[in-house]
N, C-alpha and C positions, 0 to 999 in steps of 0.2 A: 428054915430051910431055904426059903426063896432067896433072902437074905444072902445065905451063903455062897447060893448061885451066883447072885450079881453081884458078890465081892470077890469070887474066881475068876470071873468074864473081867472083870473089870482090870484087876491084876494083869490076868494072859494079854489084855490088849493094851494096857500099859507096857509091858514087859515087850511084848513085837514091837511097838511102837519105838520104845526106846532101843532096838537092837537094832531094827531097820535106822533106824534115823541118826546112826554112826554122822554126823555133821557127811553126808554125799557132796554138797557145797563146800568148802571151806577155804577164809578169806584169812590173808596174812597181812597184817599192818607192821609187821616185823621181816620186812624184805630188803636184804641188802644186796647193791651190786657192786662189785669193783673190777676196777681195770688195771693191767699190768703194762706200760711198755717198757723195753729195754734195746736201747743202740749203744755203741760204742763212747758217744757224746755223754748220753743220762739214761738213766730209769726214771720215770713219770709213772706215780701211782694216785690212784681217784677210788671214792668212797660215797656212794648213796645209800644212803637209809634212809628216802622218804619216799622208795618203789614201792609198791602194791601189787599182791596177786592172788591166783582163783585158783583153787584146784577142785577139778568134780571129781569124788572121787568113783561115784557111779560108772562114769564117761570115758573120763582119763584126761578131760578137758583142760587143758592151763589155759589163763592167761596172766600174763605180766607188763604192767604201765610202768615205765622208769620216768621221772619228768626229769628232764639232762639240766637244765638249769642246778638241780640238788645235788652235781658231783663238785665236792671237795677237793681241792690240789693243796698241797703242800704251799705252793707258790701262789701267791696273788696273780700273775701275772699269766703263768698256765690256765686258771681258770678263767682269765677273760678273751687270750687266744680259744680256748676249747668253747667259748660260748660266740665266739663273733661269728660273721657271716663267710667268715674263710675259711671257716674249720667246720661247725657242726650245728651254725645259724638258729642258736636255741628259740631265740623270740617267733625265729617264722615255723621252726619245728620244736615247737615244747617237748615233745614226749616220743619215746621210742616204744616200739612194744614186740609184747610175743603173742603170737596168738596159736596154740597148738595143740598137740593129744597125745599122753604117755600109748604108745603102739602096742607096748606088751605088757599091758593092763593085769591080763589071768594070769599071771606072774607074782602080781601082787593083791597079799593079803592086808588091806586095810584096818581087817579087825582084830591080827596077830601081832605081838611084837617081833619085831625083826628088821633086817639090815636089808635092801631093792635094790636090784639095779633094774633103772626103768630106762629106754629107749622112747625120746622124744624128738617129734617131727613139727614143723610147722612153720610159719611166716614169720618171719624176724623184719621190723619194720625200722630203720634209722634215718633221717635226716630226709624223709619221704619217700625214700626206695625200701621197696619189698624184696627180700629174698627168703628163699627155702632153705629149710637149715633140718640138720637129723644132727643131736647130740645125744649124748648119754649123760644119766643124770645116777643121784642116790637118792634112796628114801628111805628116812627111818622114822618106821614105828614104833611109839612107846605112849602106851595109855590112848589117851585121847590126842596127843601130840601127835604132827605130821611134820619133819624136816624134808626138806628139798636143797641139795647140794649138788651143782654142776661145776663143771670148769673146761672152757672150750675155748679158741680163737676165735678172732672176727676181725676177714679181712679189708681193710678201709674203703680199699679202692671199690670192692663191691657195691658200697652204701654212698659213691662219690667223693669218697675225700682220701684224697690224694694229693701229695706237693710233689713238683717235678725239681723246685730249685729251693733256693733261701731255704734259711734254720729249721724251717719244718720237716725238710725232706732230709736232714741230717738227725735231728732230733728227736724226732716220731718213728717207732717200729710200723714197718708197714702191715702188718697183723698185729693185734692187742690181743693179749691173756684177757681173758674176762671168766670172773667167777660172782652165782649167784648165790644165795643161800637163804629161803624164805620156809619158816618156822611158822604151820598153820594149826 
């Protein structure tokens, strides 16, 4: 009989245990970001798949490290303009980040499957300048999977970079399409 007891107790607090412990932390080694421009000259598209990111799901905490060095261009030659000290100074600014909080959290059920729309706010940090940013995001749940799918602009001039003359100011949208998408 005692037996039985402490194999019920033991169960129930396994069982809480693993219900509570839905991963609240959960880290994505599967995070992509890209960027879209388009002018009348070209379209310029870029590809990182070596971001990282955090979501609480307790909290509603994000964050996300992009290291800008890991965006891919089509062109040899985009990618070393995007990396120099005239465009986005990768060596003195390695990594761009997010740091913020899904705002309409009790909206989302973590432990349901289903399709979110989450509303996120927080510091968008590029080329060493900070700004405030509120976008809207998706999330979908399925099983133990967490997707995160956004897609919003970002204005350059905000984050310092801007061209007023030469190829760049013809060549470069002065807003970029950026879409994320981080599978935790």
């Amino acid at each position: 009989m005692k037996n039985s007891i402490v194999k019920i107790v033991s169960v129930v607090v396994i069982s809480i245990t693993a219900t509570s412990s839905f991963a609240q932390k959960l880290v994505s080694q599967k995070t992509s970001i890209s960027f879209f421009s388009h002018t009348a000259v070209e379209d310029i598209k870029s590809n990182n798949f070596k971001s990282v990111s955090r979501l609480d799901t307790s909290s509603g905490d994000l964050v996300f490290s992009v290291p800008m060095q890991s965006f891919e261009f089509e062109k040899e030659l985009m990618q070393k303009h995007f990396n120099s000290s005239d465009f986005l100074d990768t060596k003195k600014e390695p990594k761009a980040k997010l740091v913020g909080k899904i705002t309409n959290l009790s909206q989302i059920n973590f432990k349901k499957d289903g399709t979110y729309n989450a509303e996120v706010s927080g510091e968008l940090t590029v080329k060493g300048a900070t700004k405030t940013i509120n976008e809207n995001a998706i999330l979908i749940v399925k099983g133990t999977t967490v997707t995160l799918k956004s897609k919003f602009d970002i204005v350059l001039s905000d984050y310092g970079i801007a061209f007023k003359k030469g190829k760049p100011s013809t060549n470069i949208a002065k807003s970029i399409e950026t879409t994320v998408e981080a599978e935790f």
